[in-house]
C-alpha positions in Angstrom: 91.9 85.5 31.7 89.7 83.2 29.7 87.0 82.7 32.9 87.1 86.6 33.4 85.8 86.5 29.8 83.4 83.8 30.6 82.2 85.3 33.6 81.8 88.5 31.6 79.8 87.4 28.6 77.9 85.5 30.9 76.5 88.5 33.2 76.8 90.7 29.9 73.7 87.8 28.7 72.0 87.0 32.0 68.0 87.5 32.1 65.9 90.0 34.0 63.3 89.2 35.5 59.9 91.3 34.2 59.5 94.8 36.1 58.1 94.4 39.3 58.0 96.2 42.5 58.9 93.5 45.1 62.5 93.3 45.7 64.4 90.1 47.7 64.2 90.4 51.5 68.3 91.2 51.5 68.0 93.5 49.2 65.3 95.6 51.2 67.5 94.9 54.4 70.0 96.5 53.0 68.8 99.3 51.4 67.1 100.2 55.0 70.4 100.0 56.5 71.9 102.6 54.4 69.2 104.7 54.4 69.1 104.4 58.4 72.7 105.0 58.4 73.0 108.0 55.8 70.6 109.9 58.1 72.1 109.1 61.0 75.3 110.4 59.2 73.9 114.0 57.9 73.2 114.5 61.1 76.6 114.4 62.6 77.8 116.1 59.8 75.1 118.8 60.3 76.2 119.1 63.8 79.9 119.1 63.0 80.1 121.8 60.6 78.2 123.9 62.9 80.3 123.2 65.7 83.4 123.5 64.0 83.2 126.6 61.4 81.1 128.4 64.0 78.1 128.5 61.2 74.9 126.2 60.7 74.9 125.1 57.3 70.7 123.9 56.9 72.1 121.0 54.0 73.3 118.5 56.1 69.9 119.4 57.8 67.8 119.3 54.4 69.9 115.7 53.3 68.6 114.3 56.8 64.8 115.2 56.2 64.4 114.0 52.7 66.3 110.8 53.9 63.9 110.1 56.7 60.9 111.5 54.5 62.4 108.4 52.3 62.8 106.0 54.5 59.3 106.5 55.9 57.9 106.4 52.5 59.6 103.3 51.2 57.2 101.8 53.9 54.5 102.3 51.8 56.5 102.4 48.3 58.2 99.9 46.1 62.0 98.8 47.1 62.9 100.5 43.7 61.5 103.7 44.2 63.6 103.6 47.7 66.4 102.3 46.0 66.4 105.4 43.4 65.5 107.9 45.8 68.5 106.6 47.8 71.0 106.9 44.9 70.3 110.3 44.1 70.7 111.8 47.9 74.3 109.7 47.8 75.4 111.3 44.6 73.4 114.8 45.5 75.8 114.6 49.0 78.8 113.8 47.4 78.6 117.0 45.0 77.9 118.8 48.3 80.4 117.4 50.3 82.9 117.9 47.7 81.9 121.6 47.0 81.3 122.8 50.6 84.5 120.7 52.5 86.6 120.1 50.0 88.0 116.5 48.3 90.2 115.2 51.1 87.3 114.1 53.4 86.5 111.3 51.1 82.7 112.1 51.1 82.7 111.3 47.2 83.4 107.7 48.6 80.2 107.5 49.1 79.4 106.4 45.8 80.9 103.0 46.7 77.7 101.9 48.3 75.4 103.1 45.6 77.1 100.9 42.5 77.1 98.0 45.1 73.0 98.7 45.3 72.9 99.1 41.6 74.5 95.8 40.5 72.7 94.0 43.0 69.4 95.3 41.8 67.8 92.0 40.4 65.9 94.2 37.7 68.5 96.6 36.4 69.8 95.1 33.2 73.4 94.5 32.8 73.8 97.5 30.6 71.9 99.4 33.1 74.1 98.1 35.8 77.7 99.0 33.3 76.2 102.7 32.0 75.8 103.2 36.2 78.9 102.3 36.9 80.4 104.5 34.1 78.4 107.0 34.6 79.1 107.1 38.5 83.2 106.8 37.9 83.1 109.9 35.6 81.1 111.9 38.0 83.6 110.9 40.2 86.6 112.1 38.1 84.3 115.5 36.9 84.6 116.2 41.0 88.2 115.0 41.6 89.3 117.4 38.5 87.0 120.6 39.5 88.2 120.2 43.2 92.2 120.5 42.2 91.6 124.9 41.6 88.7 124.9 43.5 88.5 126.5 47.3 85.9 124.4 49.9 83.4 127.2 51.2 83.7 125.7 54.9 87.3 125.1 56.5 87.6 123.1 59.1 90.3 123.0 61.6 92.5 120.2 62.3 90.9 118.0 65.0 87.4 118.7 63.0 88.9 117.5 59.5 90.3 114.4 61.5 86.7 113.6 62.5 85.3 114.3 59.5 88.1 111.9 57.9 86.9 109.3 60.6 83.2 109.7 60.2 83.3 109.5 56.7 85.5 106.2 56.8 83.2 104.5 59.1 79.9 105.5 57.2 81.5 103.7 54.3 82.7 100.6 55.9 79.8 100.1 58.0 77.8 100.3 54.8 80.1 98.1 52.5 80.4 95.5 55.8 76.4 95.5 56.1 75.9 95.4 52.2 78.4 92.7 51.8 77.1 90.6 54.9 73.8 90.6 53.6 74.3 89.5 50.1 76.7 87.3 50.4 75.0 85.3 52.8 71.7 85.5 50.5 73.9 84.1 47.9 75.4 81.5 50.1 72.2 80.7 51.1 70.7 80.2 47.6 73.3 77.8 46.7 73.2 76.0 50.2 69.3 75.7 49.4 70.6 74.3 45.5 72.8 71.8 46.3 70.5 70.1 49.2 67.7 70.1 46.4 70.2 68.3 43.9 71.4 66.1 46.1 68.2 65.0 47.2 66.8 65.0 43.8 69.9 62.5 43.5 68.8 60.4 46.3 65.7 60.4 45.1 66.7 59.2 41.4 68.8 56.5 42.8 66.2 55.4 45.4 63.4 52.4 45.0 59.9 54.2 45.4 57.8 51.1 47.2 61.1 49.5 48.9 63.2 52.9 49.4 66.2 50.6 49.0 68.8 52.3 46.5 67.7 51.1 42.6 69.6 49.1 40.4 72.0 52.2 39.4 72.8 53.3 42.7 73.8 49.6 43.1 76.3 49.8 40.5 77.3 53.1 41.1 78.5 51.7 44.8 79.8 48.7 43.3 82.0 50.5 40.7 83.4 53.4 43.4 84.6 50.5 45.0 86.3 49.2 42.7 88.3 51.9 42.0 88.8 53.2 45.5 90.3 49.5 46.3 91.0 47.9 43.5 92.7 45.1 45.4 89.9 44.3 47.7 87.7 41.2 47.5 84.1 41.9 47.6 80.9 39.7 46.4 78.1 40.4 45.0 74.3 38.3 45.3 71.1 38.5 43.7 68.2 37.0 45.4 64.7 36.1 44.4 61.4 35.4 46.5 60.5 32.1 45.9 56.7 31.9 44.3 56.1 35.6 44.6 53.7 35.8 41.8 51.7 32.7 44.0 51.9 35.7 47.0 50.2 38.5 44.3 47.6 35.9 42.6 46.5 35.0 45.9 46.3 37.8 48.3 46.5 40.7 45.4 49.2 43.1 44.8 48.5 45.1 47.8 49.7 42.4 49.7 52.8 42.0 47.6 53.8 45.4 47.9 53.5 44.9 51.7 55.7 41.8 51.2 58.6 43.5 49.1 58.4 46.4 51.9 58.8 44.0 54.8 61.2 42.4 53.3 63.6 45.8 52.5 62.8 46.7 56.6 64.6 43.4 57.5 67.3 43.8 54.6 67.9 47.0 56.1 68.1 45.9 59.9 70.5 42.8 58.7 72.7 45.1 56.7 74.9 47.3 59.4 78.5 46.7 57.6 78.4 43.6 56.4 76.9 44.3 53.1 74.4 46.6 50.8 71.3 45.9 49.5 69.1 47.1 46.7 65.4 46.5 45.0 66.8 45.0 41.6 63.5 44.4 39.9 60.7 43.0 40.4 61.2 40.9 43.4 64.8 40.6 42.9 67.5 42.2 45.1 70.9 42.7 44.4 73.3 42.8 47.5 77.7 44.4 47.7 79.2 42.4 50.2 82.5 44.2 50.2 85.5 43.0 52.1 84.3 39.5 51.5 85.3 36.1 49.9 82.9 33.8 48.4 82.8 31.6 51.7 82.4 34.9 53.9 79.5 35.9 51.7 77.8 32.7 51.9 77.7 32.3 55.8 76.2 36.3 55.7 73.3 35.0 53.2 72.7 31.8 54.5 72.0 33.4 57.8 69.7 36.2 55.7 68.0 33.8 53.7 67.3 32.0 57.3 65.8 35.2 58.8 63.1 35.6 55.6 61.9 31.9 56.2 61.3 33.0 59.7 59.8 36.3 59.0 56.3 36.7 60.3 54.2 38.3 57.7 50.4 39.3 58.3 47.9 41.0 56.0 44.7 41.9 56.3 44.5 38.9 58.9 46.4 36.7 57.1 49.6 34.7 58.0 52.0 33.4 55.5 55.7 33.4 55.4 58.0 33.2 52.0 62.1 31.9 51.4 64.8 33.5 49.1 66.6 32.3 47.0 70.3 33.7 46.4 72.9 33.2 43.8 76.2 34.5 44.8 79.6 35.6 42.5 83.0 36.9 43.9 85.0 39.2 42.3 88.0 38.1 40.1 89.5 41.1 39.6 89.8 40.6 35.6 85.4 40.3 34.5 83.5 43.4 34.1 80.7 44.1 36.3 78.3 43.2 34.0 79.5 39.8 33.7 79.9 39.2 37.6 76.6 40.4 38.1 75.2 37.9 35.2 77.5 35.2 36.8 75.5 35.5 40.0 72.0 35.7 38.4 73.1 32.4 36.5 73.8 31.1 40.1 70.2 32.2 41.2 68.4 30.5 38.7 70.7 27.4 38.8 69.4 27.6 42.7 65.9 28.1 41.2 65.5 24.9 38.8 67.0 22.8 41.3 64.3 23.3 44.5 64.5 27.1 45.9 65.1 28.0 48.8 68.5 27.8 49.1 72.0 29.7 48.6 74.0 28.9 45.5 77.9 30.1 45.1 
């Protein structure tokens, strides 16, 4: 009850966009289709009538022209034009149908598919869209009542009323199937479109733009989902360091340490597979989830990283070098907040710093 009210004070408020004359692609598809299948429809019944109560009645006939005159004018009109044009054949019809065959053929259920057209019009205001729908059920009820006393002008006979029954029935279904198909898959597609934006827009907030590695928060964000998903599991985490960087930058300019911290993410990225994460911390620090692991586990899976940096090749702009790591590396006890593990291993990497470089510290 209280998200009926929500949903209803919401679409009571919603915005509409300023008149125009282009309508949304499903909209148009739809509204063709009806149109398309409405004339295709007085036809039959134009042909019916005349077959069955031995008398051409030139309605149905006139309903089919002005339909196709529509239909080929909407080519070279605006949607809403169509789309009005459309609604007042449908309701002209029903007053016919209900009048000249009587109330038991369901013709008047033809105003089904005109309300659907009129809420999904993206520039009918809701009030619009609730007077319509008002307006269309009393018009309903004005024929319902008249038709109690009231005698249909044609009668048809018993096979005839069955395919009248039948015709009617499948006009409308086709019509609400079509209708239904087409929006809700617009819809569905809208939000499909949405939540691929958003969750690359996600990607994108959590991502590293020189490196690409995930940023510090993504880090943590991994780090802490881990934690809750298996709070009993051992995992390390490591913080490493390029030795002398700001030597790399002085002397070969930042272009070339750019190309260093990207080099250096492709090879984190090759060594990772499932032995542990890795992100561009800051700077030239990176930050690496070893989950799964003890302290002794995680040092053998560093040591061997920190090997494959001091045996990097690096060349730019025709220049050779090389650079080493330096890693400082903190186990989880299962008691310390992240924050303090995290500071635990930095504390590591500078101990690792001050005392040569170039090495891994646990």
């Amino acid at each position: 009850m209280g998200n009926g009210v929500k949903y209803l004070h919401e679409f009571l408020h919603q915005k509409t966009p300023e008149s125009g004359t282009e309508m949304p692609a499903y909209y148009r598809d739809a509204l063709a289709f009806n149109e398309k299948l409405l004339a295709f429809y007085f036809a039959v019944c134009f042909a019916l009538i005349g077959i069955s109560a031995h008398q051409w009645d030139w309605e149905p006939l006139a309903f089919f022209v002005v339909t196709i005159a529509c239909m080929l004018n909407g080519r070279r009109m605006n949607a809403r034009f169509n789309s009005a044009a459309y609604s007042i054949i449908s309701i002209a019809w029903c007053w016919w149908h209900s009048v000249f065959l009587g109330w038991h053929y369901s013709g008047h259920l033809l105003l089904l598919p005109v309300m659907l057209l009129i809420f999904f019009n993206i520039y009918n205001p809701p009030w619009f869209k609730i007077g319509a729908c008002v307006a269309l059920f009393a018009f309903r009820m004005v024929l319902f009542s008249w038709s109690l006393n009231a005698v249909p002008v044609y009668t048809l006979g018993h096979t005839a009323g069955i395919v009248a029954q039948t015709v009617n029935s499948i006009t409308l279904f086709a019509m609400l199937a079509v209708n239904a198909i087409l929006f809700s898959s617009s819809i569905q597609a809208t939000e499909r479109k949405l939540r691929l934006d958003n969750q690359e827009l996600h990607k994108e907030a959590g991502t590293d733009p020189l490196t690409r590695l995930p940023n510090r928060r993504a880090m943590i964000d991994e780090i802490e989902k881990f934690r809750k998903t298996f709070p009993t599991e051992p995992f390390c985490v490591a913080i490493a360091d390029i030795d002398f960087f700001k030597k790399v930058n002085d002397t070969y300019g930042h272009n070339c340490g750019d190309y260093t911290l990207k080099t250096l993410a492709d090879l984190f990225r090759e060594k990772a597979k499932t032995d542990f994460s890795v992100c561009r911390w800051g700077g030239e620090e990176f930050c690496f989830f070893l989950p799964g692991k003890n302290i002794d586990q995680a040092w053998n899976v560093m040591f061997d990283l920190a090997d494959a940096v001091k045996k990097m090749p690096l060349k730019f702009d025709g220049i050779e070098f090389s650079i080493t790591i330096t890693i400082g590396i903190e186990e989880n006890d299962f008691r310390s907040p992240m924050e303090d593990i995290l500071a635990l291993a930095d504390k590591k990497l500078y101990m690792g710093k001050i005392s040569g470089r170039d090495k891994v510290v646990m």
